[in-house]
C-alpha distance (Angstrom), angle and dihedral (degrees) to the residues before:
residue distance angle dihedral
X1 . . .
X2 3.70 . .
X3 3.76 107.8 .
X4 4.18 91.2 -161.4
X5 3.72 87.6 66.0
X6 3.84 94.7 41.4
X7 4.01 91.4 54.5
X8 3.96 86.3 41.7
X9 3.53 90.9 61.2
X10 3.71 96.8 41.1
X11 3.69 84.5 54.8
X12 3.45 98.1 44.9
X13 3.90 90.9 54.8
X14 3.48 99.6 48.8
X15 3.96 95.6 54.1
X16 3.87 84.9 43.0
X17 3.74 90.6 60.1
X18 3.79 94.9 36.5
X19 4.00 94.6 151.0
X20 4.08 94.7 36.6
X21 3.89 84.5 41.9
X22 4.27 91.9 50.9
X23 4.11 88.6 42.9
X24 3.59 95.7 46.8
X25 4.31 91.8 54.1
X26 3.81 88.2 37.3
X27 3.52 89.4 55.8
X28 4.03 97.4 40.7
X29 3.84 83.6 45.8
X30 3.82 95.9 54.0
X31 3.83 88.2 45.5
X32 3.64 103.5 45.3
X33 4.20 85.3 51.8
X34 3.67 95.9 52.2
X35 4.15 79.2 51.1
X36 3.25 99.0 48.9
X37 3.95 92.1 44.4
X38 3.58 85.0 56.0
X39 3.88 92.6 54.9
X40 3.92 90.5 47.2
X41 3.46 93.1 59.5
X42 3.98 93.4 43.8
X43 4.31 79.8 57.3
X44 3.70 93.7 50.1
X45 3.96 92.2 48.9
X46 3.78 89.6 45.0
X47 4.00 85.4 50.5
X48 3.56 93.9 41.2
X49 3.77 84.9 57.4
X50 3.72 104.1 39.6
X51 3.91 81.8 56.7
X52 3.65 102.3 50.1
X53 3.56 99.8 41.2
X54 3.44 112.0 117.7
X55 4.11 86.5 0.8
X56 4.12 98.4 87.0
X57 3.58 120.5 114.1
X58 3.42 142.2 -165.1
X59 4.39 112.9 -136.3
X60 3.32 126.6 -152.0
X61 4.16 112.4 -159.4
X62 3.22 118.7 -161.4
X63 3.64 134.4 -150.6
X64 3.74 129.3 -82.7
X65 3.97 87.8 -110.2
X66 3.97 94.6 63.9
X67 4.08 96.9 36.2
X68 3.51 90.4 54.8
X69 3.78 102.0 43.0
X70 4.15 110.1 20.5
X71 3.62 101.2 58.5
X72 3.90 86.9 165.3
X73 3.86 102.9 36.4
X74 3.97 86.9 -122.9
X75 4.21 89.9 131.2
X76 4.03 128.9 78.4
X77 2.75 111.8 -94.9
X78 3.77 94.9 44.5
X79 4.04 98.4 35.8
X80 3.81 84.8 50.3
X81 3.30 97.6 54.2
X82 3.95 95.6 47.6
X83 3.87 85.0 54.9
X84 3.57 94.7 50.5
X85 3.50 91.1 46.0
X86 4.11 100.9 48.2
X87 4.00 81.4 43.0
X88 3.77 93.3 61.5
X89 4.02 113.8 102.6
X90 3.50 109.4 -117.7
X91 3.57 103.2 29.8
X92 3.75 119.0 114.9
X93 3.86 108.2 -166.9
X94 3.79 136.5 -9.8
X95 3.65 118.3 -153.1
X96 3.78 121.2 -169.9
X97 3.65 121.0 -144.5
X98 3.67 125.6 -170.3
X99 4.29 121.1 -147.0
X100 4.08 89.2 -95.5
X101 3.96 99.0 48.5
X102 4.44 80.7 39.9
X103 3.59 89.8 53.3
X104 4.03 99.9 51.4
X105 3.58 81.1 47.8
X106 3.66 94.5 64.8
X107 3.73 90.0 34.7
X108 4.05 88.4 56.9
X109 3.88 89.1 46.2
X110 3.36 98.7 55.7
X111 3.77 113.4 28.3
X112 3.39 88.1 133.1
X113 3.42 97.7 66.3
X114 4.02 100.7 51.4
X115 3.84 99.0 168.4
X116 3.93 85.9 61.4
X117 3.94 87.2 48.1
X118 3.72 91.9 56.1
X119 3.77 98.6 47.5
X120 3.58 92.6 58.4
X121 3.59 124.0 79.5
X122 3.84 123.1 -163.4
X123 4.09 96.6 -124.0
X124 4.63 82.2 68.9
X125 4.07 92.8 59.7
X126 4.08 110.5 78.6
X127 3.68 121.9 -142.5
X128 3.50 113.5 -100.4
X129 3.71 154.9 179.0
X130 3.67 117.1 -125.2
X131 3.76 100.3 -154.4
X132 4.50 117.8 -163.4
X133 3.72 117.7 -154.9
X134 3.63 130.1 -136.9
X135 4.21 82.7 -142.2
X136 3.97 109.9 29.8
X137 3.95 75.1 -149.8
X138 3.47 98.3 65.2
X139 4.05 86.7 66.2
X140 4.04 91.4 118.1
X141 3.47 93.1 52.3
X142 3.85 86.0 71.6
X143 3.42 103.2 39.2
X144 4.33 97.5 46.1
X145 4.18 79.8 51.0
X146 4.10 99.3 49.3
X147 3.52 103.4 30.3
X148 3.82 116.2 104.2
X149 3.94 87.4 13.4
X150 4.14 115.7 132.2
X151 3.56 114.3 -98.2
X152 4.20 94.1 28.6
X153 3.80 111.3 103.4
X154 4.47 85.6 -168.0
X155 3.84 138.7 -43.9
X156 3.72 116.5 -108.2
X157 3.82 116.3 -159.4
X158 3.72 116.2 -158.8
X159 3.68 92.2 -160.5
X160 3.56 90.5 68.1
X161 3.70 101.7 45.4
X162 3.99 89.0 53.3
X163 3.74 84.5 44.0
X164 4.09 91.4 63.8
X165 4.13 90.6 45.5
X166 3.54 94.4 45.4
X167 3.91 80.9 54.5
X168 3.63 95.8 44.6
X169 4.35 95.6 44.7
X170 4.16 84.4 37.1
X171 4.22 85.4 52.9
X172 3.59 86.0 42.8
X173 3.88 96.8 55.1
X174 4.26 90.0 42.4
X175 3.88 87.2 61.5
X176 3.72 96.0 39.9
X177 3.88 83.0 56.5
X178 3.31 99.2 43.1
X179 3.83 93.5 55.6
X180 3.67 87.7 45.4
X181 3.94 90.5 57.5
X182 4.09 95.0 46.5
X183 3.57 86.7 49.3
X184 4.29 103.1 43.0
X185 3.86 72.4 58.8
X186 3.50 99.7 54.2
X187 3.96 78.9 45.8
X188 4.01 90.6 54.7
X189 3.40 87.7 54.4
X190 3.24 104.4 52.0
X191 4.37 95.8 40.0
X192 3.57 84.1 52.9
X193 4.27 96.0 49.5
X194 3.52 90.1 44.8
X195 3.84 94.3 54.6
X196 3.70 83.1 52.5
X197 3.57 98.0 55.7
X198 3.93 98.3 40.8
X199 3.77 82.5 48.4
X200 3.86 95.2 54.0
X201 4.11 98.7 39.7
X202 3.93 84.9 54.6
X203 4.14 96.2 39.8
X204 4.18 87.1 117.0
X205 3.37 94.0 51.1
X206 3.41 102.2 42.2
X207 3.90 86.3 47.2
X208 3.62 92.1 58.8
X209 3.81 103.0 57.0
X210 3.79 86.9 47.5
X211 3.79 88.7 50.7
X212 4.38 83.0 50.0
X213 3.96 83.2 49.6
X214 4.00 105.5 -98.6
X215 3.70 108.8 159.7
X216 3.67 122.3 -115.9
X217 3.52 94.5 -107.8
X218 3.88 91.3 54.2
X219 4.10 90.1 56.8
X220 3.78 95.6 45.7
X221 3.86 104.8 44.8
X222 3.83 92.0 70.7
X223 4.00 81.7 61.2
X224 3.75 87.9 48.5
X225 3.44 100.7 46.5
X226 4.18 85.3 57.5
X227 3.13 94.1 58.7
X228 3.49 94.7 50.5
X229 3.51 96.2 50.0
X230 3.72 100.1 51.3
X231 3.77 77.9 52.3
X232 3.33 97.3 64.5
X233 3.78 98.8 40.5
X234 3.92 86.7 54.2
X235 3.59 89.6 52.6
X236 4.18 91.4 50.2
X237 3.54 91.4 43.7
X238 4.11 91.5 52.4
X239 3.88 93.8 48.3
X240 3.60 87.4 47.8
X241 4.04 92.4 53.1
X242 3.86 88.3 41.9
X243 3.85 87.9 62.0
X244 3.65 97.6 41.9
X245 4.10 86.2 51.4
X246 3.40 88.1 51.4
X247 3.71 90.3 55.6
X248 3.69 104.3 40.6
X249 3.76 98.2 33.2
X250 4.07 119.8 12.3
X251 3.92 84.2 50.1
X252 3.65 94.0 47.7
X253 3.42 101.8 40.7
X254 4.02 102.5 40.3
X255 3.83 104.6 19.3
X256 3.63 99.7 111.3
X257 3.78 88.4 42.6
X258 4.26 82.8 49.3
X259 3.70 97.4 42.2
X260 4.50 90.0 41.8
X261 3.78 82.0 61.4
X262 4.38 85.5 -118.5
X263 3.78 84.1 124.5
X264 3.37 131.0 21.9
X265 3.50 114.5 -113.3
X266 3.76 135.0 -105.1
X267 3.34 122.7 -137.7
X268 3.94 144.1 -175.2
X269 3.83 88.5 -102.9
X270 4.09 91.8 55.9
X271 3.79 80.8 64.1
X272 3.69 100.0 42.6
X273 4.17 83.2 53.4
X274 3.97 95.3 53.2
X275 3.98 91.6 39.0
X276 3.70 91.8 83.5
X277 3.87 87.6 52.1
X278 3.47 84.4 50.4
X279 3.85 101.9 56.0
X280 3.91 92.0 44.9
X281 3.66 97.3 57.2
X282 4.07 84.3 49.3
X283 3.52 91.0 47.7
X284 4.23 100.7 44.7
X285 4.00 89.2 41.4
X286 3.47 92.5 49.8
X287 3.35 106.8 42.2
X288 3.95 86.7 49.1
X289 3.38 103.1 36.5
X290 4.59 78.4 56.3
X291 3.74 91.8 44.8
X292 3.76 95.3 52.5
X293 3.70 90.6 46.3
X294 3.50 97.7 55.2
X295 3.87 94.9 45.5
X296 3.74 99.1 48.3
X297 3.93 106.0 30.6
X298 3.92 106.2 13.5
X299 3.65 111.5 69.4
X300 4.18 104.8 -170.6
């Protein structure tokens, strides 16, 4: 097989079907990011809980009353409710934290977001105790017990708010996907019409060299190799609009949420990691998606 007349041909066929050829990697393009956006978000939940394992906490706000007057927790009801607290089975450590010490916390959290910092003032963040479980699981324990009890303003559980973003970023990925399977159809489609119609405008051709006694597989894997190639060029041109969304929008949109530490970042490399995902899926659906064509509707 002469591999300067197969790459002719591919050639050839491409620039033949120049609008088919620019739809078919538009679509695989469009696809293949809506995939890969789906995998990013799969890494940032798996970050997300890689660094929060073991890290969740249960806090316990207290009322005005205490923040404002027990800057040490050495008053009932205060002192009482430490004891209570490190006498509870299951919980690990208690650490107090007064309204000064609770507002350079949410100073440090989000520095990068300094017209937040300066509209809050320290006398609006409640002391608290910020309470870490043996069993992240054993969360409601904590807040059925303290709940209601004097000197507790509420009971925030951190398992629960994480619970509601995994949700919404785990909602997020399921549409992603699903919009990335209606349109690797729409890609199918279009890798499989194409094949048709380079098949059919080179039907003389192609008619000839099996008349001169080229095999079957000689004719078609011109036709194949199309379809892989447009593949591939979809799948380059979707990691390439992955990393320019991550630059003009994920940056834009999340980055004080990315640099605050909220959500764990994603960077360039993220993408370069899925790419390779990326370009197999192109490759395999392609490369099928040509071979059944050619079997079951192109007879060469």
């Amino acid at each position: 097989m002469r591999s300067s007349f197969v790459f002719s041909e591919v050639v050839t066929g491409l620039r033949r079907n120049v609008t088919m050829t620019i739809a078919m990697i538009l679509t695989t393009a469009i696809s293949l990011f809506l995939l890969g956006l789906g995998l990013l978000v799969v890494r940032m939940v798996d970050k997300m809980q890689d660094n929060y394992q073991g890290k969740l906490e249960v806090s316990v706000l207290l009322t005005n009353d205490i923040s404002a007057n027990d800057k040490d927790c050495a008053q009932d009801p205060c002192a009482g409710l430490r004891k209570d607290l490190e006498g509870t089975s299951g919980v690990k450590t208690v650490v107090y934290e007064n309204r000064e010490r609770g507002y350079e916390r949410f100073k440090e959290m989000f520095e990068a977001q300094p017209e937040l910092v300066k509209l809050a003032r320290p006398e609006a963040i409640p002391a608290m105790f910020r309470v870490s479980l043996v069993e992240a699981e054993r969360s409601e324990v904590i807040v059925q017990a303290f709940s209601g009890k004097a000197g507790v303003k509420s009971v925030k559980d951190q398992s629960e708010l994480m619970a509601r973003l995994f949700d919404v970023l785990n909602g997020l990925r399921d549409g992603a996907l699903a919009l990335a399977a209606f349109q690797a159809l729409a890609a199918l489609l279009l890798i499989s019409n194409t094949i048709q119609v380079s098949a059919f405008t080179r039907r003389t051709e192609v008619g000839i060299m099996r008349l001169v006694g080229a095999t079957r597989w000689y004719t078609q894997l011109p036709f194949l190799i199309e379809a892989v190639v447009a593949g591939i060029i979809g799948a380059i041109t979707g990691v390439l609009a992955l990393m320019a969304f991550k630059v003009t929008a994920l940056d834009r949109v999340f980055g004080d949420l990315f640099t605050s530490g909220i959500l764990p970042a994603i960077g360039q490399l993220d993408i370069l990691i899925i790419s390779p995902i990326l370009l197999g899926v192109a490759v395999v659906i392609s490369a099928l998606t040509g071979y059944v064509t050619l079997r079951l509707y192109v007879r060469l």
